[in-house]
C-alpha positions in Angstrom: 0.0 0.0 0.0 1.3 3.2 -1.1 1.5 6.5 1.4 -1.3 9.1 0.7 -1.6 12.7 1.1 -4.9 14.8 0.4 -4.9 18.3 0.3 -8.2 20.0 -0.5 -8.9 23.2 -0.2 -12.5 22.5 -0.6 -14.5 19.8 1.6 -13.3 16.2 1.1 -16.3 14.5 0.9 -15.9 10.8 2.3 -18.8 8.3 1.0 -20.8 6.7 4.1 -19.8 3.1 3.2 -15.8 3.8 3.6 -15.0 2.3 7.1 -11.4 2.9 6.9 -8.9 5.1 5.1 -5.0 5.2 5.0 -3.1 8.4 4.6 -2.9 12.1 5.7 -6.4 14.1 4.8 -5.8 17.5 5.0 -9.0 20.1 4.2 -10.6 23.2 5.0 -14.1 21.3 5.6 -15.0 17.5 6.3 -18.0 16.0 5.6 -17.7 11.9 7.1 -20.6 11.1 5.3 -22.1 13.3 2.3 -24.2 10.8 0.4 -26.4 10.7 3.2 -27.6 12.7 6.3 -26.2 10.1 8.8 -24.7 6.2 8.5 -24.3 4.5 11.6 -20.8 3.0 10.0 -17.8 3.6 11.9 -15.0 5.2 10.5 -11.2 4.5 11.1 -8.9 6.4 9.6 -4.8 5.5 9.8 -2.8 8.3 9.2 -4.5 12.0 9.9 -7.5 14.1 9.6 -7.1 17.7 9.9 -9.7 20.3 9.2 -9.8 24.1 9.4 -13.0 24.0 10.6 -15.3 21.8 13.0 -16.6 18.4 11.7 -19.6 17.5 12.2 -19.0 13.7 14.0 -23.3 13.3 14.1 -22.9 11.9 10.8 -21.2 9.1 11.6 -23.5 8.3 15.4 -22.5 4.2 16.3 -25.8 2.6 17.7 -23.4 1.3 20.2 -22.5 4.3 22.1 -19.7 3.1 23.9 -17.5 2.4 20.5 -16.2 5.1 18.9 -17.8 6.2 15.5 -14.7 8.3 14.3 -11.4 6.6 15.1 -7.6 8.4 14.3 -4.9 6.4 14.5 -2.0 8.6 14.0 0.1 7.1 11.8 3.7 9.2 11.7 4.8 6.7 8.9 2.9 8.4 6.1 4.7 11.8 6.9 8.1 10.3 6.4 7.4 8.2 3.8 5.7 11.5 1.6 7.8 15.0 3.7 10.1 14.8 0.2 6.4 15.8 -1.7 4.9 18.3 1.2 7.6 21.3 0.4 9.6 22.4 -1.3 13.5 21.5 -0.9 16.0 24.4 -0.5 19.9 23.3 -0.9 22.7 25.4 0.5 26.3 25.1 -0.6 29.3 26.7 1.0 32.6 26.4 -0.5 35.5 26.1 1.5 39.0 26.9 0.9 41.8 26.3 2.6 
């Protein structure tokens, strides 16, 4: 499996079936579940979510209310494995002579 990285300056939009997703998400809004107005699936995501703004978690409401119906597992992996595509690289060279 490959590392991901999304960057949306939108909403990423995640379909109420997904129950897991691998890689960094990074967006201004989150909707966990647009094709519907709530799914009692649970979601898992390995990696990172970030948002700018608040997401709504009553879209994603487990009928087992002591399990968790959005789950991070913070994954530092998938920043290594992708930091050489989420900048830009600047390069210094001194010359010294004796």
């Amino acid at each position: 499996i490959r590392d991901r990285v999304f960057i949306v300056t939108g909403t990423l939009k995640i379909h109420s079936h997904h129950d897991q997703l691998n890689g960094i998400f990074i967006a201004t809004n989150v909707d966990l579940a647009y094709d519907v107005p709530s799914t009692t699936t649970p979601l898992k995501i390995v990696g990172n979510l970030i948002s700018h703004n608040t997401i709504n978690l009553m879209k994603r409401v487990r009928t087992d209310g002591t399990q968790p119906s959005l789950f991070v597992v913070q994954e530092y992996k998938h920043y290594l494995n992708t930091i050489n595509m989420m900048g830009i690289s600047k390069y210094t060279q001194t010359e010294l002579r004796p």
